[in-house]
C-alpha positions as CSV (number, residue, x, y, z in Angstrom):
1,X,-4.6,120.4,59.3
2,X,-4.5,123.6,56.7
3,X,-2.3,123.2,53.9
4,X,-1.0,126.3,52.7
5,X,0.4,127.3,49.3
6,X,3.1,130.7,49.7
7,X,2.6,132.8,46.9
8,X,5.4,135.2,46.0
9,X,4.9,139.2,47.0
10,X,5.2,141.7,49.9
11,X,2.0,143.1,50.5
12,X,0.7,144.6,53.7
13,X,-3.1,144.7,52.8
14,X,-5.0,142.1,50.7
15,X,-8.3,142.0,49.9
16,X,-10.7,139.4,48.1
17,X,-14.0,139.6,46.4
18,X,-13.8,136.3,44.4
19,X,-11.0,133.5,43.7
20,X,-10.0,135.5,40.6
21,X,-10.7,139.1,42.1
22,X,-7.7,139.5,44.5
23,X,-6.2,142.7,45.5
24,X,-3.3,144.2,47.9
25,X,-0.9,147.2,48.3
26,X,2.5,147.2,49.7
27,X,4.3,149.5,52.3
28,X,5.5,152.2,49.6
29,X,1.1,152.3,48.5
30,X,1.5,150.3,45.5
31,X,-1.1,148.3,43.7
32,X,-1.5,144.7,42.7
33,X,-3.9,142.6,41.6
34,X,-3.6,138.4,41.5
35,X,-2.5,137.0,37.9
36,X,-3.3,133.6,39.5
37,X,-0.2,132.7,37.4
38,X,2.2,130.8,39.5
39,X,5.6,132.4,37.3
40,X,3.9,135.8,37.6
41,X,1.4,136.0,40.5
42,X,0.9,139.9,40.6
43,X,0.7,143.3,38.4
44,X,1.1,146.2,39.2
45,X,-1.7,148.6,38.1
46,X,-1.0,152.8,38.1
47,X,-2.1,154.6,40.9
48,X,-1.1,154.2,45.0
49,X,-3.1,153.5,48.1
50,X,-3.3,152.7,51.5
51,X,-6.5,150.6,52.2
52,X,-8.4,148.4,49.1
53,X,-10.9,146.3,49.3
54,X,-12.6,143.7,46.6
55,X,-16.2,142.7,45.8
56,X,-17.7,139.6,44.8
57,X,-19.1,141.6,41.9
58,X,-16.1,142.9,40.5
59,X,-15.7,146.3,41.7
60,X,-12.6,147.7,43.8
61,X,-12.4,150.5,46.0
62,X,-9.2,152.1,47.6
63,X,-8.3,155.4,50.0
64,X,-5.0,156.6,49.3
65,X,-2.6,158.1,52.2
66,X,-4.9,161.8,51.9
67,X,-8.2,159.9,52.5
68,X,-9.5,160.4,49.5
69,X,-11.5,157.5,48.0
70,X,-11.0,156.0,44.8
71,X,-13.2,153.1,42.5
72,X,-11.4,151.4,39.9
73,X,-12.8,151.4,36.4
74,X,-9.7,150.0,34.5
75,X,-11.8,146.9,33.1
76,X,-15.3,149.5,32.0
77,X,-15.5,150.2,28.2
């Protein structure tokens, strides 16, 4: 049987490239990305969209609620 572990949030799309690379928005197009801290297990980082998606090599990419296709650099010198 699966054991599952409920992690606090409301998200309506996640998406994960790693176990420390883990993304979602919510209803209202907000951002998060996984703290992996159980007392705070998301941040909320500028910007709204309606699809993400994670990669195993870091990057994220997102299309906001016009289509328009965003990459996130927030971690790049």
């Amino acid at each position: 049987m699966a054991h599952w572990k409920n992690i606090p949030g409301n998200l309506t799309k996640i998406s994960v490239g790693s176990r420390s690379n883990v993304w979602g928005v919510n209803s209202a197009g907000g951002i998060y990305r996984f703290t992996n801290d159980d007392a705070n297990p998301w941040v909320n980082v500028p910007g709204g969209l309606k699809e993400i998606s994670a990669a195993a090599d870091g990057t994220v990419w997102g299309v906001n609620s016009a289509g328009a296709i965003y990459r996130y650099t927030g971690d790049q010198p």
